[in-house]
N, CA and C of each residue as an Amber inpcrd file, in Angstrom:
protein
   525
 -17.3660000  18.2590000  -5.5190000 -16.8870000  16.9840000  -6.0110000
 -15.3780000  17.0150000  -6.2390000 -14.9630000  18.3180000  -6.8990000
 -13.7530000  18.1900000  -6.9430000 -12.8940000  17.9370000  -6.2310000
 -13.5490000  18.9100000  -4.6110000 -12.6330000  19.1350000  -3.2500000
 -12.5190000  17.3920000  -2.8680000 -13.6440000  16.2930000  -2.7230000
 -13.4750000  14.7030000  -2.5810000 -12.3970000  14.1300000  -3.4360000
 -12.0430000  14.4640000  -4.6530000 -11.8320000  13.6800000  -5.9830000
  -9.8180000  14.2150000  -5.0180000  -9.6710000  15.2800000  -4.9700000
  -8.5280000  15.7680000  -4.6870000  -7.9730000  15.4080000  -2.9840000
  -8.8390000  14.9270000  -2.3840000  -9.2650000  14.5040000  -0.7710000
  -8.7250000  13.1640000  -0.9230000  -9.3550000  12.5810000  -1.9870000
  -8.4980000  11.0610000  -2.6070000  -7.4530000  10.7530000  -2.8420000
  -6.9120000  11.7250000  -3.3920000  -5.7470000  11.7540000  -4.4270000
  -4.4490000  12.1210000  -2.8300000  -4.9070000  12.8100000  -1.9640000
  -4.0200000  13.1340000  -0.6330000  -4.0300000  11.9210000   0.3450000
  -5.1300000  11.3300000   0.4070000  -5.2990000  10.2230000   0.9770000
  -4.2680000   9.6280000   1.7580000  -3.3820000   8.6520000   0.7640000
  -2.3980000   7.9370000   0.8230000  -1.0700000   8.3690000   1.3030000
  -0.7310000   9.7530000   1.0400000   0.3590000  10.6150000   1.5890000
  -0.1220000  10.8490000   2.9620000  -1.0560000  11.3200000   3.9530000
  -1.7060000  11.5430000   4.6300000  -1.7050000   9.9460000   5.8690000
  -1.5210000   8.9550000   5.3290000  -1.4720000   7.9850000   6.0100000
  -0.3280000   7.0020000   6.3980000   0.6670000   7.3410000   7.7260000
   1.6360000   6.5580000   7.3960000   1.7830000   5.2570000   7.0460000
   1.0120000   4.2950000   7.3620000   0.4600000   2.6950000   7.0320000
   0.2500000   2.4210000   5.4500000  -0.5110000   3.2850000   4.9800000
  -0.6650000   2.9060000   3.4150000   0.8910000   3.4520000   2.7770000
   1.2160000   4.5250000   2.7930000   2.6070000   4.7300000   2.0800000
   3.9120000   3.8220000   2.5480000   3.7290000   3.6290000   4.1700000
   4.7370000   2.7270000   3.7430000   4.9240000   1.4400000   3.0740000
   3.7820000   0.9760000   3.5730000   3.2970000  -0.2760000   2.6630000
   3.5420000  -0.2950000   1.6060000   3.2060000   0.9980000   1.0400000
   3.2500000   0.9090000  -0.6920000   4.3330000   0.9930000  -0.9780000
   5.5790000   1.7030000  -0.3930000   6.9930000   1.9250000  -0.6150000
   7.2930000   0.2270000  -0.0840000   6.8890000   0.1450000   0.7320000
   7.4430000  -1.9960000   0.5540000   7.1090000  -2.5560000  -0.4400000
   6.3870000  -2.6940000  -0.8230000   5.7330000  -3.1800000  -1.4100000
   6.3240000  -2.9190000  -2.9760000   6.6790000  -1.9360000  -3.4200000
   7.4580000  -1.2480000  -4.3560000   8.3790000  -1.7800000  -4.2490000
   9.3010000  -1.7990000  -3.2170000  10.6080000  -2.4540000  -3.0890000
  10.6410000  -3.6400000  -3.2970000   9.6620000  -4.4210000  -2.8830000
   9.8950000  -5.8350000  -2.7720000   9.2180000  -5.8990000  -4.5620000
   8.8370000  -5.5610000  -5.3630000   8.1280000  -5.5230000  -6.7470000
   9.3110000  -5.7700000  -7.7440000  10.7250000  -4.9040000  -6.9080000
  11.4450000  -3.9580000  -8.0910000  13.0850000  -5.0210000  -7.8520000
  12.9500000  -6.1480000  -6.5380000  14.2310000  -6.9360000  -6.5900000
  13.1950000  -8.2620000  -7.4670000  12.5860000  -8.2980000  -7.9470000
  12.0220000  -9.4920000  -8.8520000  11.8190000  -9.2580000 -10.1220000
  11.3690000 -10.7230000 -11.0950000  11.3820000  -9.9800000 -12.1520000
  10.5360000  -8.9290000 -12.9800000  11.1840000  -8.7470000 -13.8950000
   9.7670000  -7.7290000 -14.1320000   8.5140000  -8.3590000 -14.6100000
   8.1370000  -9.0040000 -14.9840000   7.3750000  -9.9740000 -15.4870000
   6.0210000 -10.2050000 -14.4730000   6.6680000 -10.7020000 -13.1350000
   6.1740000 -10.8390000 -11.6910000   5.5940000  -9.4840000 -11.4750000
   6.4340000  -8.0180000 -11.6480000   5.6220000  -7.2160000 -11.4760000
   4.5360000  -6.9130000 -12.3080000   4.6380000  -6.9700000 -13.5030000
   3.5660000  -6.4670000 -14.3650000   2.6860000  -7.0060000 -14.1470000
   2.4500000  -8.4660000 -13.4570000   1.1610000  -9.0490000 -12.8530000
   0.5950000  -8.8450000 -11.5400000   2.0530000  -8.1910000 -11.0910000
   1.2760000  -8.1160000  -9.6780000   0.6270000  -6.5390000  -9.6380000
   0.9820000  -5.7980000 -10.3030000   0.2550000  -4.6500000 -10.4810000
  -0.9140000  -4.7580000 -11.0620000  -1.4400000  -5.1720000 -11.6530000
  -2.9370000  -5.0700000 -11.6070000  -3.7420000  -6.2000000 -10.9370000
  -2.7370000  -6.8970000 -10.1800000  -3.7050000  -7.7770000  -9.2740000
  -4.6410000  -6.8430000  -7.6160000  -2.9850000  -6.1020000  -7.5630000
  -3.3070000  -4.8350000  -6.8100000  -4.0850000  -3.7560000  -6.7320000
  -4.0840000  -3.2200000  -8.1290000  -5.1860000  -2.4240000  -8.1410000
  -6.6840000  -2.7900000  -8.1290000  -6.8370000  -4.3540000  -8.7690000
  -8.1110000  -4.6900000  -8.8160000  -8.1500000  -5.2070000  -7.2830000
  -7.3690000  -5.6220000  -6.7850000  -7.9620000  -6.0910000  -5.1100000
  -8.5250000  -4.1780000  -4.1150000  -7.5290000  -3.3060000  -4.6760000
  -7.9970000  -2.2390000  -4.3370000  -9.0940000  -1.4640000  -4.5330000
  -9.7770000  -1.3760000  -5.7670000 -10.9230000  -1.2260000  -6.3510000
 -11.7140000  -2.0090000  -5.5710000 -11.6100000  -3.1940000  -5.2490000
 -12.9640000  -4.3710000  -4.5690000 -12.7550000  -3.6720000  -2.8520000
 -11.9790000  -3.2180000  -2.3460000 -11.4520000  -2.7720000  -1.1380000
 -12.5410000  -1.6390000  -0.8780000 -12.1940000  -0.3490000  -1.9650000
 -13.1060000   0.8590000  -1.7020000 -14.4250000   0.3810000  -2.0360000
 -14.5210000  -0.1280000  -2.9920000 -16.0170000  -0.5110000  -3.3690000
 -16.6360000  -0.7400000  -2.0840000 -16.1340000  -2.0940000  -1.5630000
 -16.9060000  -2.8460000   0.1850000 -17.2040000  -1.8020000   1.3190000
 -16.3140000  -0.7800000   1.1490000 -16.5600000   0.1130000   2.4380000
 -17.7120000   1.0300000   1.9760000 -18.5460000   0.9790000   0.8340000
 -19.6590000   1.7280000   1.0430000 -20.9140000   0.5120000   1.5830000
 -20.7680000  -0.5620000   1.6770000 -21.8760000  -1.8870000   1.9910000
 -20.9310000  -2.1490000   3.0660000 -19.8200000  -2.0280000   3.7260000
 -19.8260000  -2.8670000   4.4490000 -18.7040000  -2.3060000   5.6150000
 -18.6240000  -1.9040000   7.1810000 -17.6780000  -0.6410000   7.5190000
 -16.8510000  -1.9750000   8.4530000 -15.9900000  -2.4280000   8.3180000
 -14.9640000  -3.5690000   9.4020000 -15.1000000  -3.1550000  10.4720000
 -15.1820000  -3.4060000  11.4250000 -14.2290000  -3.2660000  13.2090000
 -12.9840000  -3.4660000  13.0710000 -12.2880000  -4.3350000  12.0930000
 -10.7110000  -4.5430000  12.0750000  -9.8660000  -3.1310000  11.8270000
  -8.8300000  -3.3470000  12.0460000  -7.5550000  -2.2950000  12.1840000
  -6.7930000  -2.1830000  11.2270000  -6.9000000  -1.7900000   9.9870000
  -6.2800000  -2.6050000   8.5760000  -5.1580000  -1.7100000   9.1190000
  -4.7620000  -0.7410000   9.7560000  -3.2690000  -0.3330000   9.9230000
  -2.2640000  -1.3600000  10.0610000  -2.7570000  -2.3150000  11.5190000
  -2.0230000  -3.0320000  11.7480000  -1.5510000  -3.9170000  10.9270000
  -2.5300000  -4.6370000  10.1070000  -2.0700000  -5.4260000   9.2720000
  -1.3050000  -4.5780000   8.4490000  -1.3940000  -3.4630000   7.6130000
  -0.3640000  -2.8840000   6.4730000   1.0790000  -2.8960000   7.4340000
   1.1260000  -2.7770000   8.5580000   2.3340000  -2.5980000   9.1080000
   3.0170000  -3.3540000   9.2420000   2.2380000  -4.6020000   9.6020000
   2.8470000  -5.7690000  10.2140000   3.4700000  -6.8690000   8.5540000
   2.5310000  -6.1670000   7.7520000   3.2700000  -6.5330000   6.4250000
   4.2940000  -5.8260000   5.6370000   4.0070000  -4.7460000   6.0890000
   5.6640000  -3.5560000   5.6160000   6.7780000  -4.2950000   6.1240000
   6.7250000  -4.3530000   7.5680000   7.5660000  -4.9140000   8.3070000
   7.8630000  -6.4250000   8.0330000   7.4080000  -7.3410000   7.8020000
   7.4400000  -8.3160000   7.3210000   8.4540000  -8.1490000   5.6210000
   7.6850000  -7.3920000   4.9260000   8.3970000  -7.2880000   3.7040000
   9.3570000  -6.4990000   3.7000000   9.7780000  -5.6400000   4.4820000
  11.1450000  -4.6120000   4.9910000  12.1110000  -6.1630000   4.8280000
  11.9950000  -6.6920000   5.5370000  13.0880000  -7.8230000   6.4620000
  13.0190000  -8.8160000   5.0560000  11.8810000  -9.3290000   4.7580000
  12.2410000  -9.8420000   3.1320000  13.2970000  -9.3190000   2.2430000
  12.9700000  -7.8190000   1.8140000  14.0060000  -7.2790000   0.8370000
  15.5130000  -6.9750000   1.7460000  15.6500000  -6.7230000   2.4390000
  16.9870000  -6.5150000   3.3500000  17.3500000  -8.0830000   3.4210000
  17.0690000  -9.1740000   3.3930000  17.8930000 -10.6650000   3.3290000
  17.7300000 -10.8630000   2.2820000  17.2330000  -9.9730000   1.3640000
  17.2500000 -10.7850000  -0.6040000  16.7830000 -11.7120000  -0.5500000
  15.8430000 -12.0660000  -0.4150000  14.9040000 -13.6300000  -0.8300000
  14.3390000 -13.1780000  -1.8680000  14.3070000 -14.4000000  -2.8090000
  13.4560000 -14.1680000  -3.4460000  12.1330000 -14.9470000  -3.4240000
  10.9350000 -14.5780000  -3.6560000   9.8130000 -14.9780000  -3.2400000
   9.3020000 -15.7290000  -4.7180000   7.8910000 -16.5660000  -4.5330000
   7.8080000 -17.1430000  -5.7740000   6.4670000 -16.1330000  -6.4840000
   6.5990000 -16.6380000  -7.8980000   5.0870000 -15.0670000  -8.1710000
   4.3640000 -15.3930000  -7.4790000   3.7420000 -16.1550000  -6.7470000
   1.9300000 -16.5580000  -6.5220000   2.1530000 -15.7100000  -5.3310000
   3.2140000 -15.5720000  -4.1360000   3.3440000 -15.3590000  -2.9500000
   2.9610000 -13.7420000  -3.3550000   3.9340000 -12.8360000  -4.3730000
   3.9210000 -11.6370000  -4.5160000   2.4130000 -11.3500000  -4.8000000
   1.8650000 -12.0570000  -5.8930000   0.4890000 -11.8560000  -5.5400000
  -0.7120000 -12.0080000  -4.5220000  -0.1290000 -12.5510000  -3.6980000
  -1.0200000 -12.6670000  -2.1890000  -0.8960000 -11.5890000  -1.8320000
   0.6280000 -11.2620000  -1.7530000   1.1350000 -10.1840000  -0.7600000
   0.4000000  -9.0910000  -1.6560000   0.0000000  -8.6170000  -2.6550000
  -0.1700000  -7.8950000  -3.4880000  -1.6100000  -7.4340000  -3.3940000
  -2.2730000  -8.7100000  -3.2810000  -4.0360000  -8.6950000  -3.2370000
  -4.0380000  -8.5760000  -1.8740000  -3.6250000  -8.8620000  -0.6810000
  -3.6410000  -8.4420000   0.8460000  -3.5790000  -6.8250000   0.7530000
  -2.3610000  -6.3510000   0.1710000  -2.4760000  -5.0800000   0.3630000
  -3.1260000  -4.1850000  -0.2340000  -3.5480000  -4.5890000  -1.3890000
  -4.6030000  -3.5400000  -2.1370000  -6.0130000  -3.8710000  -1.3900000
  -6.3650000  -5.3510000  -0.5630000  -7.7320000  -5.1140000  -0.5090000
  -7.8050000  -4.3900000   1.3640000  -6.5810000  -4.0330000   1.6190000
  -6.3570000  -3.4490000   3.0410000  -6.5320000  -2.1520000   2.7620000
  -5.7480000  -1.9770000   2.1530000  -5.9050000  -0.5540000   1.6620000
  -7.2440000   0.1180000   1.4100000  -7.9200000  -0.4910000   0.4990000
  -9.2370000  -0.7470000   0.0650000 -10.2670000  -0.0720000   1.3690000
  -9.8890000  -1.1450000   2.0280000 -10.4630000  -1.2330000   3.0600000
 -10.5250000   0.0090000   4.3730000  -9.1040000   0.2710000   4.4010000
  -8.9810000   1.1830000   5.3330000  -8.8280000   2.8760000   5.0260000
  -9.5490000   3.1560000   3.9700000  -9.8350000   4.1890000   2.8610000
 -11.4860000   4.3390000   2.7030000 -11.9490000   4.3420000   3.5660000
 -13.6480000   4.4030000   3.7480000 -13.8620000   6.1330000   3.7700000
 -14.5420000   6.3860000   3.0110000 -15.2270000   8.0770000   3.4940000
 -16.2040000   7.9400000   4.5640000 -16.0960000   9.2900000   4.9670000
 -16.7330000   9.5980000   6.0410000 -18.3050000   9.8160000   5.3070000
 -19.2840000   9.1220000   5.7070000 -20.5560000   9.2330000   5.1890000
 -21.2920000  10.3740000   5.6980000 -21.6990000  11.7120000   4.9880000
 -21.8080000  12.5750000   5.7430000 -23.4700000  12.9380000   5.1250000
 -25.0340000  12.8110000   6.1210000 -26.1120000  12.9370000   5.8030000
 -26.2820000  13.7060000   4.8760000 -26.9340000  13.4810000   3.4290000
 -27.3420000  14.4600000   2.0840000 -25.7450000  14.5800000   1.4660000
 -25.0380000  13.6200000   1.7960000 -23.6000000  13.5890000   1.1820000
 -24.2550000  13.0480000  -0.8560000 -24.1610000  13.2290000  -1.7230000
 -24.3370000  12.6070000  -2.8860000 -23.7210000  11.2560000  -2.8970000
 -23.5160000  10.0870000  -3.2690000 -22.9920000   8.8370000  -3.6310000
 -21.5010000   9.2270000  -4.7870000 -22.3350000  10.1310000  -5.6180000
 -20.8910000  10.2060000  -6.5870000 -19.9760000  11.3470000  -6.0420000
 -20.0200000  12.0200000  -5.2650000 -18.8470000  12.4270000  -4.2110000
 -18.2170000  11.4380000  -3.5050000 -18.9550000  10.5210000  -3.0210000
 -17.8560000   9.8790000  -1.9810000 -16.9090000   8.5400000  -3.4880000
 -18.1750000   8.3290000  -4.5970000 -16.7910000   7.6230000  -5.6870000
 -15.8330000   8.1410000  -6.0960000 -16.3200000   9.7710000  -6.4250000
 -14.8860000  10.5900000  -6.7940000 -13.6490000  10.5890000  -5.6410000
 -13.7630000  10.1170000  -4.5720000 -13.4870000  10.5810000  -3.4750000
 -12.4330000   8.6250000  -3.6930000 -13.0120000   7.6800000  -3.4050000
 -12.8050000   6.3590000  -4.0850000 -11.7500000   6.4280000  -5.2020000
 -12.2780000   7.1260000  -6.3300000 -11.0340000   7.1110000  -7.9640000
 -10.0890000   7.9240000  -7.8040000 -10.0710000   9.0330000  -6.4420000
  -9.0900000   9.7240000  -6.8180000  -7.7900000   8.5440000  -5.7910000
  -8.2710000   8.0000000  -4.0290000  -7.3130000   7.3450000  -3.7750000
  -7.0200000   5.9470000  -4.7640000  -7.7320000   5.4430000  -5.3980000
  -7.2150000   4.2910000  -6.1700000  -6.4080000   5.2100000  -7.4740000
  -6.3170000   6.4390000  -7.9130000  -5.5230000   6.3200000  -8.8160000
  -4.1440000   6.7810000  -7.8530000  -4.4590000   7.3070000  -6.6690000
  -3.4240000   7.9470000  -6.1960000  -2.6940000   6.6790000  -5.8770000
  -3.0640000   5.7010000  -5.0810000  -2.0260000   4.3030000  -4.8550000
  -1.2080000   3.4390000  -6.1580000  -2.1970000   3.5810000  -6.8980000
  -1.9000000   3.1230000  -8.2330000  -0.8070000   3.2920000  -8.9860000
  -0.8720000   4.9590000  -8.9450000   0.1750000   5.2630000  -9.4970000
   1.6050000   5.3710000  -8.6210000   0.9590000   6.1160000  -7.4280000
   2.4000000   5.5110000  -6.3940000   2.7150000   4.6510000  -6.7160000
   2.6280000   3.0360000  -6.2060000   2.8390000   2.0940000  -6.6320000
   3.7700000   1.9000000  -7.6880000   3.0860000   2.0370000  -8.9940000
   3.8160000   1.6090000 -10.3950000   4.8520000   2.9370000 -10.8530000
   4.8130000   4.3070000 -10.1020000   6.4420000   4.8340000  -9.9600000
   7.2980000   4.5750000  -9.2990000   6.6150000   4.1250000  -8.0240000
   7.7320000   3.7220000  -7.0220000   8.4950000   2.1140000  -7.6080000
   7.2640000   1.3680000  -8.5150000   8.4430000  -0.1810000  -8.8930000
   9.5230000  -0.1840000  -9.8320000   8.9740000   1.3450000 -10.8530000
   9.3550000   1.5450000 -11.7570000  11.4260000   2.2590000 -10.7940000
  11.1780000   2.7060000 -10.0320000  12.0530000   3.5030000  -9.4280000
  12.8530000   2.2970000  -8.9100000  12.3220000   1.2480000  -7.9970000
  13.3020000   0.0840000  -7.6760000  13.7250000  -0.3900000  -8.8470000
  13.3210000  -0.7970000 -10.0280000  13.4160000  -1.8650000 -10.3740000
  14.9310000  -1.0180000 -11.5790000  15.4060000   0.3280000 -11.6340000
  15.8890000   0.5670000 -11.9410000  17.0370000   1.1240000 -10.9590000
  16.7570000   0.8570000  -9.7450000  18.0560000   0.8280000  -8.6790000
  18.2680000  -0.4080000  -7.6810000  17.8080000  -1.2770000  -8.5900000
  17.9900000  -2.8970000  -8.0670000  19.7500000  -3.2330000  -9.0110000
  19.8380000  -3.6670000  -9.8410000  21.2560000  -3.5790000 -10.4940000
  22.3900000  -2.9560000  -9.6960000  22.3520000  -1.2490000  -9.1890000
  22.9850000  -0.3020000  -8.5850000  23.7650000  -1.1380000  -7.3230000
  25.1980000  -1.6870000  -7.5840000  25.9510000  -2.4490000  -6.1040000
  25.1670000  -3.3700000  -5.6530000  24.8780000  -4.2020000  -6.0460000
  24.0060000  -5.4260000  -6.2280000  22.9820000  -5.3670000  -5.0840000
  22.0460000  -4.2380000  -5.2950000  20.8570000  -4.4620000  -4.9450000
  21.1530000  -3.6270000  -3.3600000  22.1260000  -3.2750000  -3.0930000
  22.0360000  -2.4650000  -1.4750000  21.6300000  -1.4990000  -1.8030000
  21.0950000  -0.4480000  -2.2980000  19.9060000   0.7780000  -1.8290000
  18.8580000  -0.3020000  -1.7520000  17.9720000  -0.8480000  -2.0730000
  17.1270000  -1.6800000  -1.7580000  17.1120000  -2.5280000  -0.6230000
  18.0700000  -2.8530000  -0.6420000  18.3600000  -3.7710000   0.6320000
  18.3040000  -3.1730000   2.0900000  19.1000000  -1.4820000   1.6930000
  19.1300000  -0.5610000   3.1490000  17.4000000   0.1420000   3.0610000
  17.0120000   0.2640000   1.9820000  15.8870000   1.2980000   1.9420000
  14.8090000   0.0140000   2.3790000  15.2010000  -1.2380000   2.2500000
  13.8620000  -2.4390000   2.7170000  13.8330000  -1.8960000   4.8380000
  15.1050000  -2.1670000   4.8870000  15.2160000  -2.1720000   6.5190000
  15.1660000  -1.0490000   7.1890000  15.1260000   0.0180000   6.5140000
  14.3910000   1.5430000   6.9890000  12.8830000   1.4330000   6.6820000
  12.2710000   0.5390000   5.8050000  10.7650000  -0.1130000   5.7720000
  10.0030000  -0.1010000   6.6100000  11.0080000  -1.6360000   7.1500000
  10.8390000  -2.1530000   8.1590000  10.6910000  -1.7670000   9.4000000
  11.5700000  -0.8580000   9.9660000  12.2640000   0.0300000  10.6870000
  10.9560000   0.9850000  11.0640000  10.9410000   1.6170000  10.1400000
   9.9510000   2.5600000   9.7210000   8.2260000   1.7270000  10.4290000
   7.7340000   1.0030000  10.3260000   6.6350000   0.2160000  10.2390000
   6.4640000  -0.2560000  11.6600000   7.4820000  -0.8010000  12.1580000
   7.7910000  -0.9300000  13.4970000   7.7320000  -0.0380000  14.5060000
   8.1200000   0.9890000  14.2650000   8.1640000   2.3500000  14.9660000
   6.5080000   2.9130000  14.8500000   6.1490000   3.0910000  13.3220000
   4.6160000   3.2750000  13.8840000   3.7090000   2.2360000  14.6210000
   3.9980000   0.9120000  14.7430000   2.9800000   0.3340000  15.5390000
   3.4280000   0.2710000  16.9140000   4.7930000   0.3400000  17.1640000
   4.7630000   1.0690000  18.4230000   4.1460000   2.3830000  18.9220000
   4.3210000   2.7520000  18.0770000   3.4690000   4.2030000  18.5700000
   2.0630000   3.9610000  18.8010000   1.4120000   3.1260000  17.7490000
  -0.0910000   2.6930000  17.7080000  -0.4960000   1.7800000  19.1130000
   0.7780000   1.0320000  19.7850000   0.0530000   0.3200000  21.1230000
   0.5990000   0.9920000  21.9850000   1.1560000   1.7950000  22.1440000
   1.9210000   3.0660000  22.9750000   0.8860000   3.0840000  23.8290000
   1.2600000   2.6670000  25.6700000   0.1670000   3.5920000  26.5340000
  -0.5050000   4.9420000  26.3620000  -1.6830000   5.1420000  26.2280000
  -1.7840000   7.1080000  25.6110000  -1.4020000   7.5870000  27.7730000
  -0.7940000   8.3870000  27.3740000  -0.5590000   9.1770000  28.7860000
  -1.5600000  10.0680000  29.1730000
């Protein structure tokens, strides 16, 4: 149980789509106010929680990579032009990505596997995003001020940058 619980907790490092996301996602948390974030963080985690939960009832055909990417990238190019967004939007963007995440964080169901292995396996990536997450806003939102907001602004479009480059790679002819 432990080896799942710690399998969780690597998860998210392990996946370029969810971390970058979450580092956008962070970024874009930490040029708004704080207020906006403190709500959008637990809108996130609870869309994430409903995310892992579904993948034991229910396994997608969809590609949640693409979508985390295509929203990194999307929110890269947000924080690099400084918009500011309104709260309800951050919380879309917020509940999209926790229930993607969610989603694309399924264990491998393995015959005479126990049920509470694959939850430990569940609590360890939801605390692992979680807390990513709320260090990484905590980290913008105290180098948002810093030259009015350019580390944020350059670190959005290396995001972006970043996000782009893996889904090229993802429709890449395989040779």
């Amino acid at each position: 149980m432990n080896n799942f619980f710690l399998q969780g907790l690597q998860h998210p490092f392990f996946t370029p789509a969810h971390l970058i996301t979450l580092l956008a996602l962070a970024m874009l948390l930490g040029i708004h106010k704080r207020t906006h974030a403190i709500f959008a963080l637990p809108i996130f985690v609870i869309f994430a929680l409903m995310g892992l939960l579904a993948t034991r009832f229910y396994r997608p055909d969809l590609s949640f990579e693409v979508i985390l990417l295509a929203v990194a990238a999307l929110i890269g190019i947000i924080i690099a032009i400084k918009v500011t967004l309104p709260k309800m939007m951050l919380f879309i963007l917020a509940s999209i990505i926790g229930i993607s995440i969610g989603l694309d964080s399924e264990v491998i169901i393995i015959p005479g596997l126990k049920a509470s292995t694959t939850y430990f396996n569940m609590l360890g990536t939801l605390l692992s995003v979680s807390f990513t997450l709320l260090i990484t806003t905590l980290i913008s939102m105290t180098l948002n001020p810093l030259w009015n907001s350019i580390v944020l602004r350059i670190l959005g479009s290396w995001a972006s940058a970043s996000s782009l480059m893996v889904l090229a790679f993802i429709f890449a002819p395989k040779a």
